[in-house]
N, C-alpha and C positions, 0 to 999 in steps of 0.2 A: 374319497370316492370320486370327485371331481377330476381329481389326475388321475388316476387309474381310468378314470373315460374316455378324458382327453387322449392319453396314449394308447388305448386302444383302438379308438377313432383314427389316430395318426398312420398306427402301424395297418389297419385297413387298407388309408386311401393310397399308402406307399404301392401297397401289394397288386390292388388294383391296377395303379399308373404303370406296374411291370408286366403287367397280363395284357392290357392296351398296348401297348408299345412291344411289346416282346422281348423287354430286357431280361437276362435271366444272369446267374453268377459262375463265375469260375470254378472247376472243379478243385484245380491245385491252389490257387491262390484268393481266394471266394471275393475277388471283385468283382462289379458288373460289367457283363460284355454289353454294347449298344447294339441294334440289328444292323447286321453288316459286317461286324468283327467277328474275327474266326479266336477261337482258344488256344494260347497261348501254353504249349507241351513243358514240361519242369523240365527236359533237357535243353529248350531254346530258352528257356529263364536265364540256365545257368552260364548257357555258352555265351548269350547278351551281357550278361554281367559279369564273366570271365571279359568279353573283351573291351564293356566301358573300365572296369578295373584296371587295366593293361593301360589302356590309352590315360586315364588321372596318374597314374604310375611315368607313362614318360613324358605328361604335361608337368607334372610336378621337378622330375629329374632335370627335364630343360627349364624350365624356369627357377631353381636352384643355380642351376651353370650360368645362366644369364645372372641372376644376382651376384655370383661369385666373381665374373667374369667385369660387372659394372664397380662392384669393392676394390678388386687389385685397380683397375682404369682412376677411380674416385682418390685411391692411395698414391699412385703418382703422380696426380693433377695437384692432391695436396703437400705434395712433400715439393715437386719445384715452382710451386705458384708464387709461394712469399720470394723466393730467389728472384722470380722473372719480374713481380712487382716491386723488390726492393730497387731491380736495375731501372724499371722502368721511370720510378717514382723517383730516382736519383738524377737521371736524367732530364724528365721534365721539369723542375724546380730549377728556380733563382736564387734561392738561399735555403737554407738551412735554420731548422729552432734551437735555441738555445736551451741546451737541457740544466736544470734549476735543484741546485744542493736542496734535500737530503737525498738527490738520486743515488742509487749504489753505483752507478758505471764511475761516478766523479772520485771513487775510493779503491776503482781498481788497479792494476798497473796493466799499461795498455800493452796487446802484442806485436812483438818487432813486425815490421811490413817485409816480406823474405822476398816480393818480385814486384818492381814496379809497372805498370799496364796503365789501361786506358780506364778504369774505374778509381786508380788512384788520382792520377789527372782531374778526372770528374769529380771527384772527391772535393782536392784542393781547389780546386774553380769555385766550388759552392762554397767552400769556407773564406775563400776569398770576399764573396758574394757580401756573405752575412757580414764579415769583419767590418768592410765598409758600411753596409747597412745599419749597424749598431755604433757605428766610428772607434770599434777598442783599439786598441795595441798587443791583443796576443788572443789566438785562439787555437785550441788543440781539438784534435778528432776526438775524447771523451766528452764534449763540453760538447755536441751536436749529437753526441748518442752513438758515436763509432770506437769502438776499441782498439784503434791503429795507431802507431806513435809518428804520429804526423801532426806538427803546428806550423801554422802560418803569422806571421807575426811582422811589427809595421814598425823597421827600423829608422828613426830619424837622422837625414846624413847633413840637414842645414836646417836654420830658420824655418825654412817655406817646400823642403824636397824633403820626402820619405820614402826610402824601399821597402815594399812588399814580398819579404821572403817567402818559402813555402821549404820548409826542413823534416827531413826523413829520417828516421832514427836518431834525433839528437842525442851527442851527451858530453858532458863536461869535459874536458882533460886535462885542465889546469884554471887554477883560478888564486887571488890572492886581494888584501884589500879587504874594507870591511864599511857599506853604508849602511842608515835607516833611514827609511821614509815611508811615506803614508799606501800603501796600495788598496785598490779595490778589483772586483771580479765580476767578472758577466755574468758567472752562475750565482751568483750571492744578492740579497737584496740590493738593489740599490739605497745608497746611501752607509754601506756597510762597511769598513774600512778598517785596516789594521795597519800598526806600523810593522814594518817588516826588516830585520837585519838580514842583507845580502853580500855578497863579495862583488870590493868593486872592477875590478878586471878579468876576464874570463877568455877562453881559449874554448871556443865548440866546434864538434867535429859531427859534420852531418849529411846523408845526402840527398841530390836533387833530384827532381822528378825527371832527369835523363840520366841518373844512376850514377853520375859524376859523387866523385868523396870530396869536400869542401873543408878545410878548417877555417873556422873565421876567429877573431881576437874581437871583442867588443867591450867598450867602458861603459861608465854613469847608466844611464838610464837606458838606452840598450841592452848592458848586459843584464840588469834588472829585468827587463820584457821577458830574455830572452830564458833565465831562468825560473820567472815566472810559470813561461809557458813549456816546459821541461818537467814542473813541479805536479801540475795536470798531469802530465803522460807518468806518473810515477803515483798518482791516487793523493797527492796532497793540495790540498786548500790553503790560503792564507791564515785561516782561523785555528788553522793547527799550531799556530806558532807562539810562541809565548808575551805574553802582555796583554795589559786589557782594550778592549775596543776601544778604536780613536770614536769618540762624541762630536759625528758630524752638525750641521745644520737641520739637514732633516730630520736627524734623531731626537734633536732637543724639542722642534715642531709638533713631532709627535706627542710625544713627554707631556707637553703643556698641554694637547689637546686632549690628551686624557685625564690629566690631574685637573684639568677643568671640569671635565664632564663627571669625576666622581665626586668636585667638590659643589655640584650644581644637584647631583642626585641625595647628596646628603644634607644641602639645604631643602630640599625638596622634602625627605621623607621628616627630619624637624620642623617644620611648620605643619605637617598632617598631622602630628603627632599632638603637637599644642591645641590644635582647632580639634582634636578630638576630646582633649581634656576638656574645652569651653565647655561643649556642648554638654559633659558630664557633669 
Protein backbone atom coordinates (compact mmCIF):
# COMPACT_ATOMS: atom_id res chain seq x y z
CA UNK A 1 0.00 0.00 0.00
CA UNK A 2 2.86 2.33 0.75
CA UNK A 3 4.25 2.12 -2.91
CA UNK A 4 1.21 2.23 -4.57
CA UNK A 5 1.00 5.95 -2.58
CA UNK A 6 4.24 6.70 -3.13
CA UNK A 7 3.51 6.30 -6.96
CA UNK A 8 0.66 7.76 -7.20
CA UNK A 9 1.80 10.88 -5.26
CA UNK A 10 4.76 10.87 -7.87
CA UNK A 11 2.78 10.50 -10.96
CA UNK A 12 0.47 13.53 -9.56
CA UNK A 13 3.22 15.95 -8.77
CA UNK A 14 4.87 15.05 -12.48
CA UNK A 15 1.27 16.10 -14.01
CA UNK A 16 1.09 19.01 -12.05
CA UNK A 17 4.80 20.42 -12.95
CA UNK A 18 3.30 19.88 -16.82
CA UNK A 19 0.26 21.93 -16.44
CA UNK A 20 2.69 24.69 -14.53
CA UNK A 21 5.14 24.77 -17.10
CA UNK A 22 3.02 23.93 -20.08
CA UNK A 23 4.94 20.93 -21.21
CA UNK A 24 2.91 18.70 -23.03
CA UNK A 25 3.85 15.46 -25.43
CA UNK A 26 4.42 14.71 -28.84
CA UNK A 27 1.73 13.44 -31.03
CA UNK A 28 4.04 11.03 -33.21
CA UNK A 29 6.74 10.40 -31.21
CA UNK A 30 5.13 10.91 -27.44
CA UNK A 31 8.21 12.93 -25.95
CA UNK A 32 7.94 16.13 -24.27
CA UNK A 33 7.93 19.27 -26.03
CA UNK A 34 9.29 22.35 -23.68
CA UNK A 35 7.32 25.80 -24.29
CA UNK A 36 8.79 27.29 -27.07
CA UNK A 37 9.37 24.10 -29.19
CA UNK A 38 7.20 23.49 -32.12
CA UNK A 39 6.23 19.62 -33.09
CA UNK A 40 8.33 17.78 -34.80
CA UNK A 41 5.99 16.31 -38.29
CA UNK A 42 7.02 12.25 -38.90
CA UNK A 43 7.85 13.51 -42.47
CA UNK A 44 10.80 15.90 -41.00
CA UNK A 45 11.73 12.77 -38.61
CA UNK A 46 12.24 10.88 -41.45
CA UNK A 47 14.03 13.21 -43.79
CA UNK A 48 16.34 14.19 -40.49
CA UNK A 49 17.22 10.86 -40.24
CA UNK A 50 17.44 9.98 -43.92
CA UNK A 51 20.13 12.57 -43.95
CA UNK A 52 22.13 11.93 -40.53
CA UNK A 53 22.11 8.38 -41.94
CA UNK A 54 23.71 9.48 -45.35
CA UNK A 55 26.31 11.58 -43.70
CA UNK A 56 27.48 8.27 -40.78
CA UNK A 57 27.38 6.26 -44.27
CA UNK A 58 30.16 8.72 -45.87
CA UNK A 59 31.86 9.36 -42.48
CA UNK A 60 32.24 5.77 -42.07
CA UNK A 61 33.21 5.08 -46.08
CA UNK A 62 36.14 7.89 -45.59
CA UNK A 63 37.27 6.80 -42.61
CA UNK A 64 37.48 3.19 -44.02
CA UNK A 65 39.77 4.84 -47.09
CA UNK A 66 41.74 6.69 -44.63
CA UNK A 67 42.43 3.39 -42.74
CA UNK A 68 43.16 1.52 -45.90
CA UNK A 69 44.91 4.23 -47.22
CA UNK A 70 47.40 4.46 -43.62
CA UNK A 71 47.79 0.07 -44.10
CA UNK A 72 49.23 0.20 -47.63
CA UNK A 73 51.51 3.73 -46.28
CA UNK A 74 52.23 1.32 -42.82
CA UNK A 75 53.17 -1.83 -45.36
CA UNK A 76 55.78 0.01 -47.21
CA UNK A 77 57.38 1.88 -44.39
CA UNK A 78 57.62 -1.72 -43.06
CA UNK A 79 58.89 -3.80 -45.77
CA UNK A 80 61.96 -1.08 -46.64
CA UNK A 81 62.65 0.19 -43.00
CA UNK A 82 64.92 -3.04 -41.95
CA UNK A 83 66.74 -2.31 -45.46
CA UNK A 84 67.20 1.44 -44.72
CA UNK A 85 68.16 0.40 -40.98
CA UNK A 86 70.37 -2.45 -41.87
CA UNK A 87 72.34 0.37 -44.35
CA UNK A 88 72.13 2.73 -41.75
CA UNK A 89 73.37 0.64 -38.75
CA UNK A 90 76.26 -0.76 -41.12
CA UNK A 91 77.39 2.32 -41.63
CA UNK A 92 77.55 3.80 -38.28
CA UNK A 93 79.38 0.96 -36.44
CA UNK A 94 83.13 0.19 -35.95
CA UNK A 95 82.93 -3.35 -35.72
CA UNK A 96 80.91 -6.04 -36.03
CA UNK A 97 79.70 -9.03 -33.21
CA UNK A 98 80.78 -12.13 -33.44
CA UNK A 99 78.07 -14.56 -34.12
CA UNK A 100 78.59 -17.86 -31.64
CA UNK A 101 77.98 -21.66 -32.83
CA UNK A 102 75.19 -23.37 -32.47
CA UNK A 103 74.01 -20.35 -34.85
CA UNK A 104 72.38 -21.84 -38.19
CA UNK A 105 74.05 -19.07 -40.48
CA UNK A 106 77.57 -20.84 -39.26
CA UNK A 107 76.15 -24.18 -41.19
CA UNK A 108 75.16 -22.56 -44.19
CA UNK A 109 76.97 -22.14 -47.40
CA UNK A 110 77.22 -18.65 -48.03
CA UNK A 111 75.94 -16.81 -51.37
CA UNK A 112 78.54 -15.93 -54.12
CA UNK A 113 78.76 -11.86 -54.04
CA UNK A 114 77.50 -11.39 -58.10
CA UNK A 115 78.59 -7.23 -58.02
CA UNK A 116 80.86 -5.62 -55.95
CA UNK A 117 79.75 -1.89 -54.58
CA UNK A 118 80.08 0.45 -51.78
CA UNK A 119 78.13 -1.83 -49.19
CA UNK A 120 80.55 -4.65 -49.76
CA UNK A 121 83.55 -2.20 -49.11
CA UNK A 122 81.64 -1.26 -45.95
CA UNK A 123 81.27 -4.74 -45.29
CA UNK A 124 84.87 -5.55 -45.31
CA UNK A 125 86.06 -2.25 -43.49
CA UNK A 126 83.88 -3.57 -40.52
CA UNK A 127 85.25 -7.11 -40.67
CA UNK A 128 88.43 -5.53 -40.82
CA UNK A 129 87.50 -3.65 -37.73
CA UNK A 130 86.41 -6.61 -35.62
CA UNK A 131 89.37 -8.76 -36.90
CA UNK A 132 91.73 -6.39 -35.20
CA UNK A 133 89.59 -5.83 -32.40
CA UNK A 134 89.49 -9.64 -31.31
CA UNK A 135 93.39 -9.93 -32.79
CA UNK A 136 92.19 -13.51 -35.09
CA UNK A 137 93.73 -14.56 -38.08
CA UNK A 138 90.54 -15.33 -40.36
CA UNK A 139 87.18 -13.90 -40.38
CA UNK A 140 84.24 -14.57 -42.92
CA UNK A 141 81.02 -12.78 -43.52
CA UNK A 142 78.90 -15.82 -41.83
CA UNK A 143 80.82 -15.50 -38.43
CA UNK A 144 79.23 -11.64 -38.28
CA UNK A 145 75.71 -12.80 -39.33
CA UNK A 146 76.15 -12.07 -43.20
CA UNK A 147 75.70 -14.72 -45.75
CA UNK A 148 78.25 -13.32 -48.42
CA UNK A 149 81.37 -15.34 -49.31
CA UNK A 150 83.73 -12.85 -48.30
CA UNK A 151 86.79 -13.40 -45.51
CA UNK A 152 89.24 -11.13 -44.58
CA UNK A 153 92.04 -12.78 -43.31
CA UNK A 154 95.77 -11.78 -41.62
CA UNK A 155 98.37 -13.23 -43.73
CA UNK A 156 101.90 -13.30 -42.13
CA UNK A 157 104.82 -12.32 -44.56
CA UNK A 158 107.70 -11.94 -41.63
CA UNK A 159 108.53 -12.06 -38.00
CA UNK A 160 106.90 -8.53 -37.12
CA UNK A 161 104.76 -7.65 -40.85
CA UNK A 162 101.25 -9.06 -41.67
CA UNK A 163 98.98 -8.49 -44.65
CA UNK A 164 95.46 -7.96 -44.15
CA UNK A 165 93.73 -9.57 -47.07
CA UNK A 166 90.02 -8.99 -47.94
CA UNK A 167 89.00 -12.10 -50.53
CA UNK A 168 85.79 -12.40 -52.82
CA UNK A 169 84.55 -15.59 -53.62
CA UNK A 170 87.43 -17.63 -52.68
CA UNK A 171 88.19 -21.22 -53.73
CA UNK A 172 90.79 -23.67 -54.00
CA UNK A 173 92.43 -24.77 -57.24
CA UNK A 174 94.96 -26.76 -56.35
CA UNK A 175 96.54 -27.88 -53.29
CA UNK A 176 98.86 -30.82 -52.14
CA UNK A 177 100.91 -31.71 -48.86
CA UNK A 178 99.42 -32.67 -45.76
CA UNK A 179 99.80 -30.97 -41.91
CA UNK A 180 98.13 -31.19 -38.25
CA UNK A 181 97.89 -28.76 -35.76
CA UNK A 182 95.99 -27.47 -33.04
CA UNK A 183 93.30 -24.66 -34.40
CA UNK A 184 90.78 -22.65 -32.56
CA UNK A 185 87.70 -20.38 -33.65
CA UNK A 186 86.14 -17.11 -32.86
CA UNK A 187 82.81 -18.55 -33.02
CA UNK A 188 83.68 -21.44 -30.68
CA UNK A 189 84.21 -21.15 -26.89
CA UNK A 190 87.29 -19.96 -26.12
CA UNK A 191 89.56 -22.41 -25.03
CA UNK A 192 88.16 -24.95 -27.63
CA UNK A 193 90.45 -26.40 -29.92
CA UNK A 194 90.81 -29.22 -32.31
CA UNK A 195 93.75 -30.74 -34.16
CA UNK A 196 93.02 -30.35 -37.67
CA UNK A 197 94.63 -32.24 -40.91
CA UNK A 198 95.04 -29.61 -43.60
CA UNK A 199 97.03 -29.38 -47.06
CA UNK A 200 100.17 -27.91 -46.81
CA UNK A 201 100.46 -25.86 -50.03
CA UNK A 202 97.52 -24.36 -51.67
CA UNK A 203 96.92 -22.36 -54.94
CA UNK A 204 93.57 -19.81 -54.24
CA UNK A 205 91.88 -17.99 -56.62
CA UNK A 206 89.85 -15.05 -55.57
CA UNK A 207 88.56 -11.49 -56.01
CA UNK A 208 89.28 -8.04 -54.73
CA UNK A 209 87.21 -5.48 -53.72
CA UNK A 210 88.17 -3.55 -57.27
CA UNK A 211 86.84 -6.71 -59.01
CA UNK A 212 90.40 -7.65 -60.00
CA UNK A 213 90.84 -11.94 -60.24
CA UNK A 214 93.92 -12.85 -58.04
CA UNK A 215 95.55 -16.27 -57.66
CA UNK A 216 97.70 -16.38 -54.82
CA UNK A 217 99.96 -19.72 -53.73
CA UNK A 218 100.28 -19.75 -50.02
CA UNK A 219 102.29 -22.35 -47.37
CA UNK A 220 102.35 -23.38 -43.49
CA UNK A 221 100.19 -21.52 -41.69
CA UNK A 222 98.92 -19.20 -44.16
CA UNK A 223 97.52 -21.70 -46.19
CA UNK A 224 95.92 -23.01 -43.09
CA UNK A 225 94.11 -19.48 -42.26
CA UNK A 226 93.39 -19.34 -45.54
CA UNK A 227 91.53 -22.50 -45.64
CA UNK A 228 90.30 -22.18 -42.55
CA UNK A 229 88.49 -19.18 -43.49
CA UNK A 230 86.93 -20.90 -46.83
CA UNK A 231 85.75 -23.69 -44.49
CA UNK A 232 83.16 -20.89 -42.82
CA UNK A 233 81.98 -19.73 -46.19
CA UNK A 234 81.10 -23.47 -46.99
CA UNK A 235 79.04 -24.05 -43.34
CA UNK A 236 81.93 -26.02 -41.64
CA UNK A 237 83.40 -25.73 -38.32
CA UNK A 238 86.54 -27.27 -37.06
CA UNK A 239 84.50 -29.57 -34.75
CA UNK A 240 83.25 -31.31 -37.70
CA UNK A 241 86.43 -32.86 -38.14
CA UNK A 242 87.51 -36.00 -36.80
CA UNK A 243 89.51 -36.68 -33.46
CA UNK A 244 88.81 -35.88 -30.19
CA UNK A 245 89.06 -32.32 -28.53
CA UNK A 246 92.71 -31.26 -27.90
CA UNK A 247 92.48 -30.66 -23.55
CA UNK A 248 93.43 -27.21 -23.23
CA UNK A 249 94.52 -25.38 -19.97
CA UNK A 250 91.23 -23.90 -19.51
CA UNK A 251 89.49 -27.03 -19.97
CA UNK A 252 91.30 -28.90 -17.34
CA UNK A 253 90.70 -25.49 -14.97
CA UNK A 254 87.32 -25.97 -15.48
CA UNK A 255 87.37 -29.93 -14.76
CA UNK A 256 88.78 -29.25 -11.38
CA UNK A 257 86.53 -26.70 -10.54
CA UNK A 258 83.73 -28.79 -10.83
CA UNK A 259 84.96 -32.06 -9.57
CA UNK A 260 85.68 -29.92 -6.57
CA UNK A 261 82.62 -28.50 -6.12
CA UNK A 262 80.64 -31.89 -6.40
CA UNK A 263 83.23 -33.32 -4.20
CA UNK A 264 82.64 -30.41 -1.45
CA UNK A 265 78.72 -31.08 -1.98
CA UNK A 266 78.95 -34.59 -1.39
CA UNK A 267 81.08 -34.05 1.69
CA UNK A 268 78.52 -31.77 2.71
CA UNK A 269 75.42 -33.77 2.33
CA UNK A 270 77.56 -36.92 4.49
CA UNK A 271 78.12 -35.23 7.51
CA UNK A 272 74.10 -33.92 7.50
CA UNK A 273 73.54 -37.33 7.10
CA UNK A 274 75.59 -38.52 10.11
CA UNK A 275 74.42 -35.47 12.52
CA UNK A 276 71.08 -36.66 11.69
CA UNK A 277 71.68 -40.10 12.76
CA UNK A 278 73.29 -38.57 16.26
CA UNK A 279 70.37 -36.77 17.00
CA UNK A 280 68.24 -40.22 16.29
Amino acid sequence: MILVYISCGARNCIRRYHRKYSISRCQHCKTFIMPGEKEVSPKQVKSTSNTVQHEVTTSGILALGILLLCFAIGSLLFSTIPTVLDRVSLYEKQGLDIVMYPNIILREVAEPIESIGEEEAQLALLMENTLQRVAGEDLSAPQVGVSKRMSVVRLGRSASDAEVLVMINPYIIEQDGSSTELEGCLSLPHGLERRVSRSERILVRFLTLEGEEVTLEETGGNARVIQHAIDHLNGILIVDYAGAPEITPAILLAIAVYSASAVIAVVIYILNRRGKRVRD
